[in-house]
C-alpha positions as CSV (number, residue, x, y, z in Angstrom):
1,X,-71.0,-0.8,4.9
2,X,-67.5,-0.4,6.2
3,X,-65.3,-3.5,6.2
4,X,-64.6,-4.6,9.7
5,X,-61.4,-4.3,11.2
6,X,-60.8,-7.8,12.3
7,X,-58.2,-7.6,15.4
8,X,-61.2,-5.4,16.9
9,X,-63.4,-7.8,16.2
10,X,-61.7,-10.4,18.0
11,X,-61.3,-8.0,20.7
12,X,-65.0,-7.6,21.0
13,X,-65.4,-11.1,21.1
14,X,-63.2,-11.8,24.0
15,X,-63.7,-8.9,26.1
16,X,-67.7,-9.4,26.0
17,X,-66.8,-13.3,27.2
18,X,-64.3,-12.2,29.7
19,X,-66.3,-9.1,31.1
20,X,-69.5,-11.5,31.4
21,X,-67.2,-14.2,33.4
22,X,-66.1,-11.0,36.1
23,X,-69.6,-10.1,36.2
24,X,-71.2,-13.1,37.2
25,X,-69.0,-13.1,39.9
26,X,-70.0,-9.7,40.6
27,X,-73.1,-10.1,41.1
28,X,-72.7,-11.9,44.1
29,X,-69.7,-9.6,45.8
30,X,-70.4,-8.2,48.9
31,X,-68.7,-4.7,47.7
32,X,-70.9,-4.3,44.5
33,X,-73.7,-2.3,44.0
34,X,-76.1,-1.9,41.5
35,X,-74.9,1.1,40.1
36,X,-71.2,-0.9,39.4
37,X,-73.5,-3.8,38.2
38,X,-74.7,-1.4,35.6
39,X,-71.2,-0.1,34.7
40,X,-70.2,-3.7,33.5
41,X,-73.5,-4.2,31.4
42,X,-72.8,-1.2,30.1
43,X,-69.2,-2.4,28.5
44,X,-70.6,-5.9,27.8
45,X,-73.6,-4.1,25.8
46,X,-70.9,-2.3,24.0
47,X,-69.0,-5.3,23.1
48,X,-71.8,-7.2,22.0
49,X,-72.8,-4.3,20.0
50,X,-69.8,-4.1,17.8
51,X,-70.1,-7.8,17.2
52,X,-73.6,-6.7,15.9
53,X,-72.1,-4.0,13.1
54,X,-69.6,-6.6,12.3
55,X,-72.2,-9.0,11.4
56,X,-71.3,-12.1,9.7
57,X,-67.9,-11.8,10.8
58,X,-68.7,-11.1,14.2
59,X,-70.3,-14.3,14.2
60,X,-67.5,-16.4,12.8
61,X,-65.3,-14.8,15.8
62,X,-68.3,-15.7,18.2
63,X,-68.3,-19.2,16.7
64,X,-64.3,-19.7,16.7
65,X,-64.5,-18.7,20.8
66,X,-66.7,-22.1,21.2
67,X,-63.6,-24.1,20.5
68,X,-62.7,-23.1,24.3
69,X,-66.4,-23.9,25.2
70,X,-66.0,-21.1,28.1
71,X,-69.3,-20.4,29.6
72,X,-68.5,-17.0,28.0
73,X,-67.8,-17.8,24.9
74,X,-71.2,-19.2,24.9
75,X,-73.0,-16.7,26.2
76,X,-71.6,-14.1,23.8
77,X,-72.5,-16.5,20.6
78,X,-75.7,-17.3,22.3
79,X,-76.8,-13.3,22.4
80,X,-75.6,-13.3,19.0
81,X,-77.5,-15.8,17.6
82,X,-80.5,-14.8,19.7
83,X,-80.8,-11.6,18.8
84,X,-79.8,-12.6,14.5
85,X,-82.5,-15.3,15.0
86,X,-80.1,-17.7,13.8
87,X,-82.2,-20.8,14.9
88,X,-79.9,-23.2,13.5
89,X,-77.1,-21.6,15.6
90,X,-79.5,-21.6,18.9
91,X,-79.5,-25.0,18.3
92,X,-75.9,-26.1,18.1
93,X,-75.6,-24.0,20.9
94,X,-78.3,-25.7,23.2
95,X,-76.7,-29.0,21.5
96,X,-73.2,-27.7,23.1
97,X,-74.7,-26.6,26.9
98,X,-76.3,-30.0,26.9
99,X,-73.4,-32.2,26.0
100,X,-71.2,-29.9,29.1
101,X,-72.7,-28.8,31.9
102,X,-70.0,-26.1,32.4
103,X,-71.2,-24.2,29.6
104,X,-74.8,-24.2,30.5
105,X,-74.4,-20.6,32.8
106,X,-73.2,-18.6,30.1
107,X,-76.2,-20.1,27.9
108,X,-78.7,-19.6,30.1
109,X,-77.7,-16.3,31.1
110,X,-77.7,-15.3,27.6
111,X,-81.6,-15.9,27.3
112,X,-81.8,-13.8,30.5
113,X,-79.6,-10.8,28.8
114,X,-81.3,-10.1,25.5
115,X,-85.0,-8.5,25.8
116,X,-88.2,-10.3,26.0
117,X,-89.8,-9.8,22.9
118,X,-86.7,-11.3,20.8
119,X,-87.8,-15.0,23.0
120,X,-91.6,-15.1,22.0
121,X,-91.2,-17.4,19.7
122,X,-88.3,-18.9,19.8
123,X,-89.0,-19.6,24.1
124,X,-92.6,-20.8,23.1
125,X,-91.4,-23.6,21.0
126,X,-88.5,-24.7,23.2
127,X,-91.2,-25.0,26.7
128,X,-93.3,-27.4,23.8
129,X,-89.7,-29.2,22.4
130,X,-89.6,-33.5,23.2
131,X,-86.1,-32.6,24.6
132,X,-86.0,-32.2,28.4
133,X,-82.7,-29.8,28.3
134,X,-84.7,-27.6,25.8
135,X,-87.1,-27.5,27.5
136,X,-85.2,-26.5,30.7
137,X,-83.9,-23.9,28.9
138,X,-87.5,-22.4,27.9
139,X,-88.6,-22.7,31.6
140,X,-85.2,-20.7,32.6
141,X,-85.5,-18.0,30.4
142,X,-89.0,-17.0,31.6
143,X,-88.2,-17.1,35.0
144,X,-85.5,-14.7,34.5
145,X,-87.6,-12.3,32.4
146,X,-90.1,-13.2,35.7
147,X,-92.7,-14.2,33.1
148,X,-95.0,-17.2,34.4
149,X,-95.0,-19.7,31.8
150,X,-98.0,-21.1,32.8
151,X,-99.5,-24.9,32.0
152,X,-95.8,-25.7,30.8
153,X,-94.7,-25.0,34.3
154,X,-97.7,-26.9,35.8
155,X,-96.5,-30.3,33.4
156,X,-92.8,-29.9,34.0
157,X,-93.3,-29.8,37.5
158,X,-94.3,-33.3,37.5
159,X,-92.4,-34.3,34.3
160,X,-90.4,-37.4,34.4
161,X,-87.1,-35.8,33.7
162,X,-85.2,-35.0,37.2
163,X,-83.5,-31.3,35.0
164,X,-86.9,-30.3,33.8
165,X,-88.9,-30.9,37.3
166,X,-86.0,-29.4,39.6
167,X,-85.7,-26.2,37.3
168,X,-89.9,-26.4,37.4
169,X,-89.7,-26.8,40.8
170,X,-87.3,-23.7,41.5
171,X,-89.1,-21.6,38.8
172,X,-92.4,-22.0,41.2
173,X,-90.7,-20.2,43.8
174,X,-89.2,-17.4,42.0
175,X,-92.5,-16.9,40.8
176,X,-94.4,-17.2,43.9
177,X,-96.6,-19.7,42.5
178,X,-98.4,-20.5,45.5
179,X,-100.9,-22.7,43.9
180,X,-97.8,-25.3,43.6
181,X,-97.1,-25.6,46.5
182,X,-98.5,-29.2,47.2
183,X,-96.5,-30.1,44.3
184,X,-93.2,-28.8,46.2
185,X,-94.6,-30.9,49.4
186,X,-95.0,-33.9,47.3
187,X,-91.4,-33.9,46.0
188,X,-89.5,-33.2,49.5
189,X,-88.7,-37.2,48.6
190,X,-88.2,-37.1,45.5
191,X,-85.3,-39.8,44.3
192,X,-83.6,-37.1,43.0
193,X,-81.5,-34.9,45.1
194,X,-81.4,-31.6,43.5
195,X,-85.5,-31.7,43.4
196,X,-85.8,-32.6,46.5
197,X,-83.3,-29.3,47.4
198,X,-85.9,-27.3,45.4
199,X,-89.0,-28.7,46.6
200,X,-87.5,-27.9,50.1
201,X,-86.6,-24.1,49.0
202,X,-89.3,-23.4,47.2
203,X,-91.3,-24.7,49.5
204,X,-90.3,-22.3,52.5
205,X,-90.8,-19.4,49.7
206,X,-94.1,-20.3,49.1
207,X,-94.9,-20.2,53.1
208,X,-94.7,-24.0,54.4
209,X,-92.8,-24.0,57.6
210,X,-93.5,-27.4,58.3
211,X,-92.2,-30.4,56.4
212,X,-90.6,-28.1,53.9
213,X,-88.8,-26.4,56.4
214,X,-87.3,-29.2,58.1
215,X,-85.9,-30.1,55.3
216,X,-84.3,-27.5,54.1
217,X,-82.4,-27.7,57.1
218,X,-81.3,-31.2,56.6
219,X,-79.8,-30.0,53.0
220,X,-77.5,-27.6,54.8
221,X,-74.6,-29.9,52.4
222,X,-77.5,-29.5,49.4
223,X,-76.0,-28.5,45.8
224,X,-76.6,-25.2,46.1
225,X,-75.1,-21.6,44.7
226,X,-72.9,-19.5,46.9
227,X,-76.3,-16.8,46.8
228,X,-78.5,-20.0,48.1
229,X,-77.5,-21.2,51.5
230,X,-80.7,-23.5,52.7
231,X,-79.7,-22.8,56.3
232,X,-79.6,-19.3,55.8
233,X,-83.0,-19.1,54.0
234,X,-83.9,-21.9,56.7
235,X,-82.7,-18.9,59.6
236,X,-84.4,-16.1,57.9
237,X,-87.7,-18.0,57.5
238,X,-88.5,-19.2,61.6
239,X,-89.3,-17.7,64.2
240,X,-86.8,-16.2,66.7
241,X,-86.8,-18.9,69.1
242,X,-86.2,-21.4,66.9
243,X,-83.7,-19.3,65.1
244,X,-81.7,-19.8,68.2
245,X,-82.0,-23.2,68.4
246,X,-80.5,-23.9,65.1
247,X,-77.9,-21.7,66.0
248,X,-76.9,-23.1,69.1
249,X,-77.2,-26.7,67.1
250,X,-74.5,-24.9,64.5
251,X,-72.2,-23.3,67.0
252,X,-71.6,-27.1,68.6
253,X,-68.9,-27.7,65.6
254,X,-66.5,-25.5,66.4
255,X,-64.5,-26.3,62.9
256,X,-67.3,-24.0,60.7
257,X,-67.2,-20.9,62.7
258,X,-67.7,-18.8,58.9
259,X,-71.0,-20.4,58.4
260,X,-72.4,-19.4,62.0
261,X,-70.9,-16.0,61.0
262,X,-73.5,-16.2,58.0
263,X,-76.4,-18.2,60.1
264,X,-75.9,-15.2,62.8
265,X,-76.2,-12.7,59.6
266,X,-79.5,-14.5,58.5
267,X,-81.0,-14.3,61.7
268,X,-81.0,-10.5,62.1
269,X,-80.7,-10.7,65.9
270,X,-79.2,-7.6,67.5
271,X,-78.0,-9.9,70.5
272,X,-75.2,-11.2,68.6
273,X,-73.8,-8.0,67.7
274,X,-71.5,-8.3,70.5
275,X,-70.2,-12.0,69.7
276,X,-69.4,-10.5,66.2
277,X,-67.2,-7.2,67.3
278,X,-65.4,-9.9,69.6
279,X,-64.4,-12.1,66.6
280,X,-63.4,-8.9,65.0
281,X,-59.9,-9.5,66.6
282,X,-58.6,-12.5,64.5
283,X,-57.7,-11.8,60.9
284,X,-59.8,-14.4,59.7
285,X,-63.0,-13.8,61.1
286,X,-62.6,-10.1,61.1
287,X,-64.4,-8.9,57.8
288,X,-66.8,-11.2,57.4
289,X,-67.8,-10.7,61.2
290,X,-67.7,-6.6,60.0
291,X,-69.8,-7.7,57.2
292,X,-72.7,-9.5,59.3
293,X,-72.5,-6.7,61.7
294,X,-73.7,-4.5,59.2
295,X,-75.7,-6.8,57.7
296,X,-77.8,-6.4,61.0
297,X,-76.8,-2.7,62.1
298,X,-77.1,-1.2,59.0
299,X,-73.5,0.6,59.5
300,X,-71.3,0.9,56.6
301,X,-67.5,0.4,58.3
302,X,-65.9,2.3,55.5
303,X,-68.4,5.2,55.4
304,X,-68.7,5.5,58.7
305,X,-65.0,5.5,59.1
306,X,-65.2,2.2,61.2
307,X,-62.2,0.3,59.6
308,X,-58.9,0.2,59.4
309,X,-56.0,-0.7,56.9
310,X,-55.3,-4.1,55.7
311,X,-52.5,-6.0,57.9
312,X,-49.4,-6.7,55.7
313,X,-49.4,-9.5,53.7
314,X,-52.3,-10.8,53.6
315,X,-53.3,-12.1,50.1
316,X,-56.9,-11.5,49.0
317,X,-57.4,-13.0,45.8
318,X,-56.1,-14.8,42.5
319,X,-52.4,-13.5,41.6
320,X,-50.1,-14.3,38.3
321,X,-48.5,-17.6,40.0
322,X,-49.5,-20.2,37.6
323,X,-48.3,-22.7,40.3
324,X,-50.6,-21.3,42.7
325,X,-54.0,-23.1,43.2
326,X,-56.2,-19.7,44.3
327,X,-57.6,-19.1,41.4
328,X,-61.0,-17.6,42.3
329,X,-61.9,-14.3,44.6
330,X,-61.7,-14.6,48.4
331,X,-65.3,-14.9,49.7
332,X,-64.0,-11.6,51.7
333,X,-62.7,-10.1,48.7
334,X,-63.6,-6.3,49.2
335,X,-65.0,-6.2,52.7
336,X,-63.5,-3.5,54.7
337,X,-61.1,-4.5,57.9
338,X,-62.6,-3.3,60.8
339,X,-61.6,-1.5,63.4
340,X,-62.8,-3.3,66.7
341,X,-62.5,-0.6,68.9
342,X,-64.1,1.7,66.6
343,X,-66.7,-0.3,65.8
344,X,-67.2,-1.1,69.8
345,X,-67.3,2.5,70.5
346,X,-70.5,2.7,67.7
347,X,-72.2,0.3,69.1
348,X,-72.3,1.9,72.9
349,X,-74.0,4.4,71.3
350,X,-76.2,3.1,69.1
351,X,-77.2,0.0,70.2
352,X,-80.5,1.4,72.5
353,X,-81.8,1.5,68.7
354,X,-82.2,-1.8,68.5
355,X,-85.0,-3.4,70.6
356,X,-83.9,-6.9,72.2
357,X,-86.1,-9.9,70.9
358,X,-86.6,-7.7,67.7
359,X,-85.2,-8.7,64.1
360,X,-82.9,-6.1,62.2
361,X,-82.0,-6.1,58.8
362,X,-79.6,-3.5,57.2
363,X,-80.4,-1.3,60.4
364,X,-84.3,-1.4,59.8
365,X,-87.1,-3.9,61.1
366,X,-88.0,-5.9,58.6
367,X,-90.4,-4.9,56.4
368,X,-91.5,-4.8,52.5
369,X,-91.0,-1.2,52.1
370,X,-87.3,-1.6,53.7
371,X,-86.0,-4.5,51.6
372,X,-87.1,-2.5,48.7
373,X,-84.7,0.1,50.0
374,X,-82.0,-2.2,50.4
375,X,-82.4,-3.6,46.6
376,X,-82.6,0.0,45.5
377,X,-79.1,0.9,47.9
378,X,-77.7,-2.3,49.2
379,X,-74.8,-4.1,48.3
380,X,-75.3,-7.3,46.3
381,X,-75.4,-9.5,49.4
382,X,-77.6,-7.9,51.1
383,X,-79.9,-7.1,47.8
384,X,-80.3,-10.9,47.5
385,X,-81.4,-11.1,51.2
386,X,-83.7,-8.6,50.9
387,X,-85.3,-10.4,48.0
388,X,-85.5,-13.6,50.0
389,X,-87.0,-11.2,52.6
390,X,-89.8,-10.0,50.2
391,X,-90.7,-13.1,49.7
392,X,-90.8,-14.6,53.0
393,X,-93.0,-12.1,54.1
394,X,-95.4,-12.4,51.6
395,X,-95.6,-16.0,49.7
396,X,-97.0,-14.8,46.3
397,X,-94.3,-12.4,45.5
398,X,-92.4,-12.6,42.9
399,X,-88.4,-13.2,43.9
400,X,-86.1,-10.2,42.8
401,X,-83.5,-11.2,40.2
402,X,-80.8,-9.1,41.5
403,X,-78.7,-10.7,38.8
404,X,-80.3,-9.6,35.8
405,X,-79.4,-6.8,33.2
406,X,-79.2,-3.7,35.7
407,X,-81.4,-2.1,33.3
408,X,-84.4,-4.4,33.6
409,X,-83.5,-4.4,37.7
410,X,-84.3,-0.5,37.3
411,X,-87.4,-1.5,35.9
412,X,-88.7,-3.3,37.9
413,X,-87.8,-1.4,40.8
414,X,-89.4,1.9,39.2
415,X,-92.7,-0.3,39.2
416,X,-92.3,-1.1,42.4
417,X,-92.3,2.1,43.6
């Protein structure tokens, strides 16, 4: 065996940590695809490969990165050890996610990277571990593989450990285990707030529009991911009239115009189109207004040759300024500009295709077969809608991970075909 070249190795190391931190904000851009998805797994999958070849040095690199204890760091040693069945390295890892919370993504997301059959064992003993965070961990990684792990689920979902039952109680949604759903009523009180957030979401998913629905609207300030707005899901899951209700309810403060932007989105009600092309005037409404316009409509600004250049000026993300305090992606980071007029003009002519009291997603009634178009085509926003969608039409389905490995997204979309 060759001896490894050990600047590359170091660069391995760093670019698989760096390229995983770009891509798990990818993943919930509203300009990426699947396809793009897949060209970053691609590069990580290379990087983690030539850590592979390297072997026992790679993993000294791997385990020299945890001295920044960078969610990325971690979730290149944790594929590492995962996939060398270093169990004494899994567990320093888990030791580390447990001890920060920041880290815990990039470990988590490792058990979601690496394939199925390299967690049998290793998952089956962590969903029987004493340890809460273990166990957690266990529950996590077979909801992202979207295997049920059965009586462990049905235990943690009642355990007495608030990190075990609100990941149990999430898992039972993205699982579309209906059979829990008096579990998920149970715990809308629970003392703990994020599983009371996931008995409300999870909840909805599983088809109560009741008690779990109501609140899920009151944990519209919940602590929740930018992919999981309860008022949005809240929006997508009543009926129209009621739809409108909340909105009107929302529209009273006048200070959070971006979130009725989204709410409006979530609804899928053609009738707003026009309020949005109006907003389309002021520079900082403009593309995410664009954006929930063809969240409904269906029209692609840029393809359709609907936008216009970018004013002058205008910063749109993180720069080199150390002194400067943006340090993460504009929400409206790659969203075309659009052109009002333009996008007026399409409307006129299109807008007879749209039937008033009717809901709209992506330019189609809803439907199954249609949100598995848009995860197939859509952009990342709208391929977590339509997974929500799926769901929300038929309890028992399972939810679609549209951040997992693009390959296993392929998949599963092949099978469901």
């Amino acid at each position: 065996m060759a001896t490894p070249i050990l600047p590359i190795v170091s660069r391995h190391v760093e670019d698989a940590a760096d390229l995983w931190s770009t891509r798990s904000m990818l993943v919930r851009a509203p300009h990426v695809k699947i396809r793009h998805i897949g060209r970053f797994d691609e590069r990580i999958a290379a990087h983690l490969d030539g850590i592979a070849v390297a072997g026992e040095v790679g993993w000294k690199f791997c385990e020299a990165a945890l001295a920044t204890a960078s969610a990325g760091a971690i979730f290149t040693a944790t594929v590492r050890a995962i996939e060398d069945a270093n169990e004494p390295a899994v567990e320093k890892l888990l030791s580390i996610a447990q001890t920060l919370p920041d880290a815990r993504k990039g470990l988590i997301a490792a058990f979601g990277w690496v394939s199925g059959p390299q967690l049998v064992g290793l998952v089956g003993r962590m969903l029987q571990s004493a340890n809460p965070f273990r166990r957690m961990v266990g529950m996590a990684a077979c909801a992202m593989h979207r295997v049920d792990p059965g009586k462990p689920l049905d235990t943690a979902i009642v355990d007495p450990a608030p990190i075990l039952r609100a990941k149990a109680l999430q898992v039972a949604g993205d699982l579309g285990r209906v059979d829990l759903l008096p579990f998920c009523i149970s715990s809308l009180d629970d003392t703990d707030e994020r599983c009371r957030f996931w008995a409300a979401w999870s909840g909805v998913l599983l088809g109560d529009r009741h008690a779990a629905l109501a609140k899920l609207v009151e944990s519209d300030s919940g602590p929740v991911s930018p992919g999981r707005s309860p008022l949005q899901l809240a929006l997508m899951a009543m009926e129209l009239r009621a739809a409108h209700a909340l909105l009107a309810e929302i529209a009273k403060d006048r200070g959070h115009v971006r979130d009725l932007i989204r709410c409006v989105a979530a609804a899928c009600d053609p009738s707003y189109v026009p309020w949005l092309i109006g907003l389309m005037s002021d520079l900082r409404l403009t593309r995410l207004a664009g954006e929930a316009f063809s969240w409904i409509t269906g029209a692609d600004l840029a393809w359709l040759d609907l936008d216009r250049k970018p004013p002058e000026n205008i910063e749109d993300g993180p720069n080199d300024d150390p002194h400067d305090n943006l340090v993460a992606l504009d929400e409206d980071f790659g969203l075309p500009w659009p052109d009002s007029e333009k996008v007026a003009r399409w409307w006129h002519e299109n807008a007879h295709r749209f039937q008033a009291g009717g809901r709209y997603f992506v330019g189609a009634p809803l439907s199954g077969a249609h949100c598995v178009q848009v995860l197939q085509d859509g952009y990342q926003r709208q391929r977590v809608a339509a997974a929500y969608w799926s769901c929300l039409l038929r309890a028992d389905r399972v939810v679609f991970d549209c951040a997992a490995p693009s390959w296993r997204q392929r998949r599963w979309l092949e099978r469901g075909r």
